[in-house]
N, C-alpha and C positions, 0 to 999 in steps of 0.2 A: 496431153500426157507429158509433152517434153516441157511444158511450164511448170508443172506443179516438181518434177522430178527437181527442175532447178533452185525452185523456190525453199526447200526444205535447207539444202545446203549451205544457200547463202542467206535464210536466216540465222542457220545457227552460227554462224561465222560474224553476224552483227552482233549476234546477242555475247560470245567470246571474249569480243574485244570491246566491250563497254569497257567507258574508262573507270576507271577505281581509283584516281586520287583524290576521292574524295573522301575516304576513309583514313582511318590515321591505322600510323603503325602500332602495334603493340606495346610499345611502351610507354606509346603518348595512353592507350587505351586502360592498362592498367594501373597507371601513376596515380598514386595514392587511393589504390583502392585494397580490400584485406581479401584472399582468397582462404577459403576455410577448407580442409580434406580429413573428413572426418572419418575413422579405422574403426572397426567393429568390434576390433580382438583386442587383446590387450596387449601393454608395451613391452620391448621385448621380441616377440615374436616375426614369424615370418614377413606376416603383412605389415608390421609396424617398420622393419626393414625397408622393403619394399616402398610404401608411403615416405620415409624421410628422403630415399634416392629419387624418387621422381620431385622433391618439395628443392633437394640441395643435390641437383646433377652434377653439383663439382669434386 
């Protein structure tokens, strides 16, 4: 019983801290690529608001 109790913990503390430099960052990931956010309402409106703020967070 006190093996298995161990064994859970310090799996998941391997599996945690897997490396990840293997992955790229974000904007190696999105460089040159077109992201499309298509609105259901028309322009103008709440959502069409909404949709440009999250497109131009600035």
């Amino acid at each position: 019983m006190k093996r298995q109790s161990l064994l859970s913990p310090t799996l998941a503390v391997l599996l945690l801290s897997a490396p990840v430099c293997a992955q790229d960052t974000e904007q190696e990931f999105y460089h040159n690529k077109t992201i499309s956010l298509v609105v259901g309402y028309s322009a103008g409106g709440g959502y069409d608001t909404y949709a440009r703020l999250v497109i131009h967070p600035h």
